[in-house]
VMD Tcl script that draws the C-alpha trace (Angstrom):
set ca {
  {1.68 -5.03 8.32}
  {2.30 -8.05 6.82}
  {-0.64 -10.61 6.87}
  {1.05 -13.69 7.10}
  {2.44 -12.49 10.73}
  {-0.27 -10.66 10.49}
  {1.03 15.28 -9.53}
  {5.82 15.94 -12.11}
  {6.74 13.01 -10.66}
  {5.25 11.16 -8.63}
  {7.59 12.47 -5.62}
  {6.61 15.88 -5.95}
  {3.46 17.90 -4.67}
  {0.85 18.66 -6.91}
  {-0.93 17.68 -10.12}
  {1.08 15.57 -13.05}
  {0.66 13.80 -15.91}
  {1.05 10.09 -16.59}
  {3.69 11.19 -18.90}
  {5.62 13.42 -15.91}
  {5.61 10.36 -14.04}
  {7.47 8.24 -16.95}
  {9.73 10.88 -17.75}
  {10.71 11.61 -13.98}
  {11.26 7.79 -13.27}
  {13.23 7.38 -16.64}
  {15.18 10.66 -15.46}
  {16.34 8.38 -12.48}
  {17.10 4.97 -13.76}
  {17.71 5.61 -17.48}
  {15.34 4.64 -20.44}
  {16.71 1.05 -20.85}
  {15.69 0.86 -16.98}
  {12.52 1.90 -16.65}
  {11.47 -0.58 -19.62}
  {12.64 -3.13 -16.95}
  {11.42 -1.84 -14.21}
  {7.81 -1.82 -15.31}
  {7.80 -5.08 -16.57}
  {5.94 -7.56 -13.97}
  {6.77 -11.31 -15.57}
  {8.45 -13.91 -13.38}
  {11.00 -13.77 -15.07}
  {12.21 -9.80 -13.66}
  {11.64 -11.14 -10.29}
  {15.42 -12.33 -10.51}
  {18.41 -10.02 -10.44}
  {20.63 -10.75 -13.72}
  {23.31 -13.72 -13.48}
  {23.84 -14.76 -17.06}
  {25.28 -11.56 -18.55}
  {24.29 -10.15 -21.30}
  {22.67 -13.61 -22.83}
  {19.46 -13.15 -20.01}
  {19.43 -9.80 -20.02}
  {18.90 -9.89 -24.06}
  {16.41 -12.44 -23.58}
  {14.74 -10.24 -20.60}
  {14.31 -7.09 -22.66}
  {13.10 -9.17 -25.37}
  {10.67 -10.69 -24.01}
  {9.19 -6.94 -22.29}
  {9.14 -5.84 -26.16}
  {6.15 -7.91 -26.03}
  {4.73 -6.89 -23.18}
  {1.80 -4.03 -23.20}
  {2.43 -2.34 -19.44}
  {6.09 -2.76 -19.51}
  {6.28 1.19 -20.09}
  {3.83 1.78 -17.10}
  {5.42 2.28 -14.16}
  {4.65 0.40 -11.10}
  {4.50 2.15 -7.53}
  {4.52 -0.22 -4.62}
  {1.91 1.25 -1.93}
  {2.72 -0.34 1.09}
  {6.07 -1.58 2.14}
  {7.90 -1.29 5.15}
  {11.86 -1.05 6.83}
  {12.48 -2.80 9.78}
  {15.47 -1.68 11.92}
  {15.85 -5.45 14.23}
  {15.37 -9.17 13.57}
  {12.06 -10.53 14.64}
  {9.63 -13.87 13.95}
  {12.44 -14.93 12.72}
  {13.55 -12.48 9.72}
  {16.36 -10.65 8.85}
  {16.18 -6.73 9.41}
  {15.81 -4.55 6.36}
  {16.85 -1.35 5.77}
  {16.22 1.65 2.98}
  {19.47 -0.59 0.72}
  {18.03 -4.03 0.75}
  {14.59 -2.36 0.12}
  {15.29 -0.46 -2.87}
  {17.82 -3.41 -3.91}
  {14.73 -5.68 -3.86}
  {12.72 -3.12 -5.71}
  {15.27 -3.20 -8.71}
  {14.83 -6.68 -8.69}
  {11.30 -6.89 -8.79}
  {10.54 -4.42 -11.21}
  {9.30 -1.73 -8.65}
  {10.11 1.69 -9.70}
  {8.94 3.71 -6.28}
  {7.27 2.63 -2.87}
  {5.53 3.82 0.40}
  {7.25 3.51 2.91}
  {5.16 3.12 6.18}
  {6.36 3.63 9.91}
  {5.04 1.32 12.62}
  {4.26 3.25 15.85}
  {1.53 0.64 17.87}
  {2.45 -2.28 19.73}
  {0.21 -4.18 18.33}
  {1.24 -3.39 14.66}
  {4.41 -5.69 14.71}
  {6.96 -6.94 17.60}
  {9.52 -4.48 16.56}
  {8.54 -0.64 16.09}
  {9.67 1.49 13.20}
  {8.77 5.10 14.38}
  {8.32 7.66 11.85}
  {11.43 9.32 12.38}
  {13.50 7.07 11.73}
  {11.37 6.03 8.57}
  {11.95 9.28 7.30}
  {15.80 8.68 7.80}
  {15.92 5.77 5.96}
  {14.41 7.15 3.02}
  {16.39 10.17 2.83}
  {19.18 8.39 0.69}
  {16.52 7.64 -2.23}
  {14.50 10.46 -2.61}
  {13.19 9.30 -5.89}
  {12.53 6.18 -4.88}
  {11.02 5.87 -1.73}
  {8.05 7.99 -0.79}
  {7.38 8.16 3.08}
  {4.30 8.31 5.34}
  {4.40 8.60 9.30}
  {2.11 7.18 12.16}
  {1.35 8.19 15.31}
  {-0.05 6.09 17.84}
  {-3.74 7.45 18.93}
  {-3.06 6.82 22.80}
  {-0.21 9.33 22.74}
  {-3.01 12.12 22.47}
  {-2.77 11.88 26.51}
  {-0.12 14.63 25.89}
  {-2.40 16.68 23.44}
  {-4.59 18.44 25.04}
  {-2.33 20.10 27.74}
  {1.25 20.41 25.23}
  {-0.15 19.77 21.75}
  {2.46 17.23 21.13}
  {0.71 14.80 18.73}
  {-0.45 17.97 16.54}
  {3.20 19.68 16.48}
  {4.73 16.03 16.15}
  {2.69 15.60 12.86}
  {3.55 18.72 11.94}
  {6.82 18.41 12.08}
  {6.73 14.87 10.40}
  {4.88 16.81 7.07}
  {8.09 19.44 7.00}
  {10.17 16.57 6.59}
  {8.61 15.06 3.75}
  {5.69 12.54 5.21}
  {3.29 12.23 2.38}
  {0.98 10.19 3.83}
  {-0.19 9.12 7.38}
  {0.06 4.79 7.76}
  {0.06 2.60 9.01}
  {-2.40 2.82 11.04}
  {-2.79 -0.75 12.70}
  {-4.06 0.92 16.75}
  {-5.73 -1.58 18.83}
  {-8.48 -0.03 18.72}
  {-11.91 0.26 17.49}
  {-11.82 1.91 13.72}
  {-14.26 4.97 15.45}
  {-12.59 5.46 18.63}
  {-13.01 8.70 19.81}
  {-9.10 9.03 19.88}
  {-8.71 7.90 16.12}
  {-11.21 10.75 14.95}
  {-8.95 13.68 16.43}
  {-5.99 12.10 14.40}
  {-8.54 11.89 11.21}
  {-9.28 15.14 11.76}
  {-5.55 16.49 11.99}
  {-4.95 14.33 8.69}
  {-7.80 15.99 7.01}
  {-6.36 19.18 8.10}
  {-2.79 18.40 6.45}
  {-4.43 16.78 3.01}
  {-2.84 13.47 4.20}
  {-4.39 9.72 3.04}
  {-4.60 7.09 5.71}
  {-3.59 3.82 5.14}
  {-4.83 1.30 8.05}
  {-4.82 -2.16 9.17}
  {-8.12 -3.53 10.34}
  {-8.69 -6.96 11.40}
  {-9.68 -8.76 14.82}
  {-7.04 -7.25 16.87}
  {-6.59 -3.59 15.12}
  {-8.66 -1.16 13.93}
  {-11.40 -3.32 14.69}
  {-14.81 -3.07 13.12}
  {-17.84 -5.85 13.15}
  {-19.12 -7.87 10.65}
  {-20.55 -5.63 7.58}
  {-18.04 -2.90 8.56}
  {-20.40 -0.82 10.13}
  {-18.01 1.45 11.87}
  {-15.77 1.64 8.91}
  {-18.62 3.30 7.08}
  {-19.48 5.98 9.64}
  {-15.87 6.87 9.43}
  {-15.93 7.66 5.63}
  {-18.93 9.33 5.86}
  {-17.79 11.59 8.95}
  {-14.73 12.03 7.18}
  {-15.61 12.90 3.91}
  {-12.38 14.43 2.57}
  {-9.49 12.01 4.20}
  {-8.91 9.57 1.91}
  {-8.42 6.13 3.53}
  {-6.57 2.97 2.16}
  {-8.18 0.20 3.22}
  {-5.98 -3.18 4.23}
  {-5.88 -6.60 5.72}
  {-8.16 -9.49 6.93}
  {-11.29 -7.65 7.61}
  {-11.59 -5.47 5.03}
  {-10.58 -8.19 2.15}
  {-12.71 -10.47 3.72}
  {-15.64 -8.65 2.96}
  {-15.39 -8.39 -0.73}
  {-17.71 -11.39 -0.33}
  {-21.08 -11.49 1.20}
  {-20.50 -14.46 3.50}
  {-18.45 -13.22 6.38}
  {-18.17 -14.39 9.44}
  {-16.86 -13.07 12.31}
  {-13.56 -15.55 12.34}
  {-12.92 -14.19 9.08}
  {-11.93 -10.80 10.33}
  {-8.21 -12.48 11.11}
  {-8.42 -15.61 9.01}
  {-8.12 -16.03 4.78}
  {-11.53 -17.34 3.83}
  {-11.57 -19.78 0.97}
  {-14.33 -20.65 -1.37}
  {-16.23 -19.07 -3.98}
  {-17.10 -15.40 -2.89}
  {-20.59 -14.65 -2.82}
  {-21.82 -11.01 -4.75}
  {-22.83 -8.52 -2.46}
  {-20.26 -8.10 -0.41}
  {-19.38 -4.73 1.73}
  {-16.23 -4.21 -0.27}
  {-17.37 -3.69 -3.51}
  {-20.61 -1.85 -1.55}
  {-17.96 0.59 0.07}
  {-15.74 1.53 -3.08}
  {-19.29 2.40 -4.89}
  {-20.85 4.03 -2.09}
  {-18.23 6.14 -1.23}
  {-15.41 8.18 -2.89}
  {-12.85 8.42 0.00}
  {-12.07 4.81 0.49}
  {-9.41 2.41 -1.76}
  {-8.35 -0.89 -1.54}
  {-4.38 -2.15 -0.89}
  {-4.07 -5.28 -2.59}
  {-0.78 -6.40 -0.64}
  {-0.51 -9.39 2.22}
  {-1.79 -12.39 2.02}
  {-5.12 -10.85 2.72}
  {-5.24 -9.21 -0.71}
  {-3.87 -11.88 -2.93}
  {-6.58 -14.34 -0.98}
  {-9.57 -11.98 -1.98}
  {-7.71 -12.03 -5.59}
  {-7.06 -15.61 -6.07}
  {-10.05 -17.84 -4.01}
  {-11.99 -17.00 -7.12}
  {-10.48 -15.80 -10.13}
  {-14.02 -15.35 -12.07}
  {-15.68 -12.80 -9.49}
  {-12.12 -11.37 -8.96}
  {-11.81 -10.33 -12.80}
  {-15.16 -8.46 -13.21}
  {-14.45 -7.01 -9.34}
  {-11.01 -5.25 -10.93}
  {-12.46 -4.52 -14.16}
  {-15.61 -2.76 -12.07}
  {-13.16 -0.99 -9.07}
  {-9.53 -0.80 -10.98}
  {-9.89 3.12 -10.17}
  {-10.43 2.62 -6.22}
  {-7.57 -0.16 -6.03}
  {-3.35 0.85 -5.44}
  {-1.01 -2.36 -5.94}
  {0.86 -2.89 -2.98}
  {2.53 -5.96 -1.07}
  {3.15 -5.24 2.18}
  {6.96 -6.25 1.66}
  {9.15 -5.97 5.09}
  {11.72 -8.92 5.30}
  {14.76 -9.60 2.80}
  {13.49 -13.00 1.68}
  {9.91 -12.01 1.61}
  {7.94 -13.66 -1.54}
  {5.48 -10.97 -2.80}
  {2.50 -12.49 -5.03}
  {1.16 -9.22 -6.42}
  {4.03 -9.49 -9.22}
  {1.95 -12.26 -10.81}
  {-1.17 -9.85 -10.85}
  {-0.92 -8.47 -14.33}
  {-0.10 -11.98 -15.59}
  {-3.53 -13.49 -14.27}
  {-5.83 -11.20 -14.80}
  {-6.85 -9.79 -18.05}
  {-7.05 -5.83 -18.10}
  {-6.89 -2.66 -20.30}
  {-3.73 -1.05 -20.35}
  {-5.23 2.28 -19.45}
  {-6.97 0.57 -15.99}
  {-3.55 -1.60 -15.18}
  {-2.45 2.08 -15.25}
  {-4.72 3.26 -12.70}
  {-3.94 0.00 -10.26}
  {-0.28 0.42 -11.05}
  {0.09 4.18 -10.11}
  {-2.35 6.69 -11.22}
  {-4.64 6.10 -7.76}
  {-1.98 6.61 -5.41}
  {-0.85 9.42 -7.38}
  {-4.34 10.60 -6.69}
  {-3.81 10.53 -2.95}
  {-0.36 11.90 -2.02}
  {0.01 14.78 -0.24}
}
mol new
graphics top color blue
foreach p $ca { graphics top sphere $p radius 0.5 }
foreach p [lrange $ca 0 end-1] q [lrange $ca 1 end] { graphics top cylinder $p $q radius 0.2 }
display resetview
């Protein structure tokens, strides 16, 4: 959820090639329009108004450009089927519009099942409606709220619901965003029944969801109980942590100031090799961007336990990552990994 309120292609099961993944993408949008679409300057943030005069100069300028063949897979985004706080709905079109405009060439979509996860729900089901029309595109994951397993033990309804949700395509389980502590006893039968269908977990954890203490101590008796789910980590309390100076009003809040080494983050992605980072929200780009020196060695150290994402869910929704590739100095081959190759890793 947003912070500020807050292997063939990549679409198909099992192992691929980085190549695959080009050629399946280019399949859909056409050589010329992949080019684009994996460009990440400013400049491809805008949709085309010129004519041909910008778009020449827009294609130039990715000739120049070393990822602009690599594609770029968006790992947290989100439809939303009313207006709320204030923003327009936004629905499987205006998403994938968006995405052409940004230079995304696929994205997660996640489903919103807890109250406390945003004012307006998007269940899973009708997630995986949406997403129907852009198979290609938009690559969905379903969520079920853990409090609903008051109907498990006596009619196995959260097991057969998940089931079902797999048969129709859910490729990952998020997001998770429960008011609840991260180890609640309820959250570990829904780990399990992920682990059980091969599915990664992308949650929310901050001082209202998914809620852990400073140091993450509960976090890190869930990876290690867990060993083979594969979490995504997000938001406040987790990005907050990539510094050692945390405290606990930092768990909802965007600490500023230089970050001090020996934090739990970095800790966590070394320690353990079932646990990634989202970079999306405001709670990512703040861990990026408060200071750029400790930032650059921290990707260069962790770019194969980090997915780009940016937690887009409203039509007029700025999204910062885009300027990541521009600020930060990286090998092609790890920009690949941050790009795509991680969450390629991770699907179902």
């Amino acid at each position: 959820m947003t912070d500020a309120r807050d292997r063939e292609s990549i679409h198909s099961r099992g192992p691929t090639t980085r190549r695959r993944v080009l050629e399946g993408v280019a399949g859909l949008v056409g050589t010329a329009g992949i080019v684009g679409m994996g460009a990440s300057s400013a400049g491809a943030m805008d949709r085309d108004t010129d004519g041909n005069g910008e778009m020449t100069a827009r294609v130039e300028a990715r000739q120049d450009d070393p990822l602009a063949d690599l594609p770029l897979v968006d790992a947290h985004t989100h439809v939303i089927p009313e207006e709320t706080l204030d923003m327009d709905p936004l629905h499987a079109d205006e998403l994938v519009s968006r995405m052409d405009d940004t230079g995304v060439d696929q994205a997660v979509v996640h489903a919103l099942e807890s109250p406390e996860a945003y004012p307006v729900q998007a269940p899973s089901w009708w997630v995986l409606e949406q997403v129907e029309a852009y198979p290609d595109r938009l690559i969905p994951f379903c969520s079920i709220d853990p409090r609903t397993l008051v109907y498990e033990e006596e009619f196995g309804a959260v097991t057969d619901l998940l089931e079902r949700y797999v048969d129709r395509g859910a490729r990952g389980f998020g997001e998770l965003k429960a008011g609840l502590p991260i180890d609640d006893p309820r959250l570990e039968t829904l780990y399990e029944s992920c682990a059980d269908h091969g599915l990664p977990i992308l949650f929310h954890t901050d001082d209202k969801a998914m809620e852990d203490e400073v140091g993450l101590p509960r976090l890190e008796d869930v990876l290690a109980s867990f060993p083979s789910v594969d979490f995504v980590a997000h938001a406040h309390a987790w990005w907050a942590h990539i510094s050692a100076d945390v405290r606990r009003e930092d768990r909802g809040d965007y600490p500023a100031g230089p970050i001090e080494p020996g934090g739990r983050v970095p800790e966590l992605l070394s320690a353990y090799d079932n646990i990634y980072g989202d970079v999306s929200a405001g709670s990512g780009w703040n861990a990026l961007t408060r200071d750029a020196e400790y930032a650059q060695g921290f990707l260069e150290e962790h770019h194969e336990r980090l997915v780009f994402g940016t937690d887009f869910l409203a039509p007029e929704q700025a999204v910062p990552q885009l300027g990541l590739f521009d600020r930060f100095e990286l090998p092609a081959d790890a920009w690949a990994n941050i790009r795509y190759r991680n969450l390629e890793g991770l699907l179902r």
